[in-house]
C-alpha positions in Angstrom: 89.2 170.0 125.6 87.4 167.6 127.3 86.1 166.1 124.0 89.6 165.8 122.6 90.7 164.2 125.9 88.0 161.7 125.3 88.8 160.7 121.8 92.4 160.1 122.1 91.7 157.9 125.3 88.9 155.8 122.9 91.2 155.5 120.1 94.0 154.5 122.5 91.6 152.0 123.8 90.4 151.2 120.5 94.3 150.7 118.8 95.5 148.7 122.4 92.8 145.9 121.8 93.5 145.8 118.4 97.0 145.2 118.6 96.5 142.9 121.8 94.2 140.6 119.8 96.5 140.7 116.9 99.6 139.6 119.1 97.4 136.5 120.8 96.0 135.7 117.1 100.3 135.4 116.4 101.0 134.2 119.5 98.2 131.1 119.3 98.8 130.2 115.7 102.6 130.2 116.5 101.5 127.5 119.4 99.5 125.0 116.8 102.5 123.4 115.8 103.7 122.5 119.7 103.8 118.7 118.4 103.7 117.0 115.0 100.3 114.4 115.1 101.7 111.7 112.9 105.0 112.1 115.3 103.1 111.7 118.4 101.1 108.8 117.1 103.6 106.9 115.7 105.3 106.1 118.8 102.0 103.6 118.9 102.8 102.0 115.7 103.4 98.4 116.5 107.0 96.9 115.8 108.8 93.6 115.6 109.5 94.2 118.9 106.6 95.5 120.3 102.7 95.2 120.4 100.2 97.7 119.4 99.7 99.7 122.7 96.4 101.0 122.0 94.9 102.0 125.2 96.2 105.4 125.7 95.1 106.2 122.5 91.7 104.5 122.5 90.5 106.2 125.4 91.5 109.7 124.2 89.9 108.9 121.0 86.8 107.7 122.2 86.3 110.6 124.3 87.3 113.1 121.3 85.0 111.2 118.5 82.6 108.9 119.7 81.9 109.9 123.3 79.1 112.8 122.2 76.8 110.8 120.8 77.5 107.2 122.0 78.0 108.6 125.1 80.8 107.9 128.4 79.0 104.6 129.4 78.8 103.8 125.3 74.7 103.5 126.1 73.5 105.9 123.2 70.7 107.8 123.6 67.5 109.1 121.7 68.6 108.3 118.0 72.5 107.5 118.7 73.0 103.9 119.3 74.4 101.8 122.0 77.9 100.0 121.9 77.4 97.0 123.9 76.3 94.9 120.7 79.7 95.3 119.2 81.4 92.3 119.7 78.7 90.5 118.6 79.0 92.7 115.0 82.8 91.9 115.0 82.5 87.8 115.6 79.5 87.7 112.4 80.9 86.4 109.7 82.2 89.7 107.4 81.8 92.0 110.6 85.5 92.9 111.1 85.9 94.1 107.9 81.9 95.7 108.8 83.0 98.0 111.6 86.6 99.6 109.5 84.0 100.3 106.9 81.7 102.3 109.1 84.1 104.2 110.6 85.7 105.0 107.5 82.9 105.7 104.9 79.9 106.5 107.6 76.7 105.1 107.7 73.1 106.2 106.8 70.3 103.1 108.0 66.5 103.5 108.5 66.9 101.9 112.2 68.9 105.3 113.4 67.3 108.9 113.0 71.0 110.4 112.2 73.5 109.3 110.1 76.8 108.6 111.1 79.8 110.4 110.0 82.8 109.4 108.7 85.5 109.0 110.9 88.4 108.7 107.8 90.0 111.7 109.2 91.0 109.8 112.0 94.9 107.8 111.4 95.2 104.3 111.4 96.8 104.4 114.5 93.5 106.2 116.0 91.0 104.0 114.0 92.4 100.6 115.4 93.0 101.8 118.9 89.5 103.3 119.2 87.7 100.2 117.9 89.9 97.9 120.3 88.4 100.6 122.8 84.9 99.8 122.1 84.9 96.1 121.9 86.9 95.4 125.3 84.9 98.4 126.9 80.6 99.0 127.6 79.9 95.0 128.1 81.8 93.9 124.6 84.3 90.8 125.3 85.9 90.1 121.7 85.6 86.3 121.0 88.5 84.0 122.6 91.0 84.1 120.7 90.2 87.1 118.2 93.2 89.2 116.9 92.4 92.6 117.5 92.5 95.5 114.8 96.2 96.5 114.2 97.4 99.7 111.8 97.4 97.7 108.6 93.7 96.3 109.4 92.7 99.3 108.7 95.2 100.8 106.0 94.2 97.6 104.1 90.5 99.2 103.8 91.5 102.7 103.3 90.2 102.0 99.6 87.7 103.6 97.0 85.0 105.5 99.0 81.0 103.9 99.7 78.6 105.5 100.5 76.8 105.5 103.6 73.9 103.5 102.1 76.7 101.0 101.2 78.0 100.2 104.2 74.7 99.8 105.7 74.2 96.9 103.0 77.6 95.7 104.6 76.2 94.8 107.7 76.6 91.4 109.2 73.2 89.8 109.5 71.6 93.1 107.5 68.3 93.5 105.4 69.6 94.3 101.9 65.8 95.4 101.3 65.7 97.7 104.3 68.8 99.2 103.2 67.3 99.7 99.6 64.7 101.2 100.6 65.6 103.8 102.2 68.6 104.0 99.6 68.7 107.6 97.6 68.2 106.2 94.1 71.7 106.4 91.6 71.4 108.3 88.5 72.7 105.9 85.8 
């Protein structure tokens, strides 16, 4: 009797957590859809009327994209690199266009142990906001007078797809050999 007892307590057990983890599995996919992305980030699309307000939505997308391996301060560390030369990159002559590109496509370089990733997932509104982020943040001051990146800056580049290897040969002030080198050779 006691056996029997046993059992139909397991099985209740058993059957209980079943169904409870089925219910939260409804209940949390139910919850995905609390807000629509492209709704919420719209509201920072810039109008006739009014500026890009980026800084909310720089911050939250540093700290959700960049912030692991550039880290809070935008330092880098071991084979991540630092943030504080961006600026620079953005005044040289072709580097606006340089840094959408990266973010983007990715890059793969012989002066960084990884590659980094491409970022295209992110929405224009994202990408602009989190590059203003960077250069007015970790020691960066954007040259006097520079327009900062906008939506459209960055639609306008959301074109055919490069490789890693070229964007690295994109680089303002880059070694085109350096970037050959260590370039994965095309099968014509």
């Amino acid at each position: 009797m006691r056996h029997l007892v046993a059992n139909i307590a397991t099985y209740t057990i058993a059957a209980l957590l079943i169904l409870g983890s089925a219910l939260f599995a409804w209940m949390r996919s139910s919850q995905l859809v609390l807000s629509d992305e492209y709704a919420t980030l719209a509201r920072y699309e810039p109008t006739p009327e009014h500026d890009f307000e980026w800084r909310e939505v720089g911050e939250h997308a540093y700290a959700s994209n960049c912030r692991n391996c550039h880290g809070r301060e935008g330092l880098g560390w071991d084979q991540y690199p630092g943030l504080t030369d961006t600026a620079r990159l953005f005044a040289a002559p072709g580097g606006r266009e340089y840094l959408v590109e990266l973010h983007l496509h990715g890059l793969t370089s012989p002066r960084w142990g990884a590659p980094m990733p491409s970022m295209g997932h992110m929405q224009d509104v994202e990408l602009a906001a989190v590059l203003n982020h960077v250069l007015t943040h970790f020691g960066n001051t954007p040259p006097t007078g520079a327009r900062l990146y906008v939506p459209a800056d960055i639609a306008a580049l959301r074109g055919p797809k490069r490789s890693p290897w070229e964007v690295n040969a994109l680089r303002p002030g880059g070694d085109a050999r350096a970037a050959e080198q260590g370039a994965p050779r095309r099968q014509e």
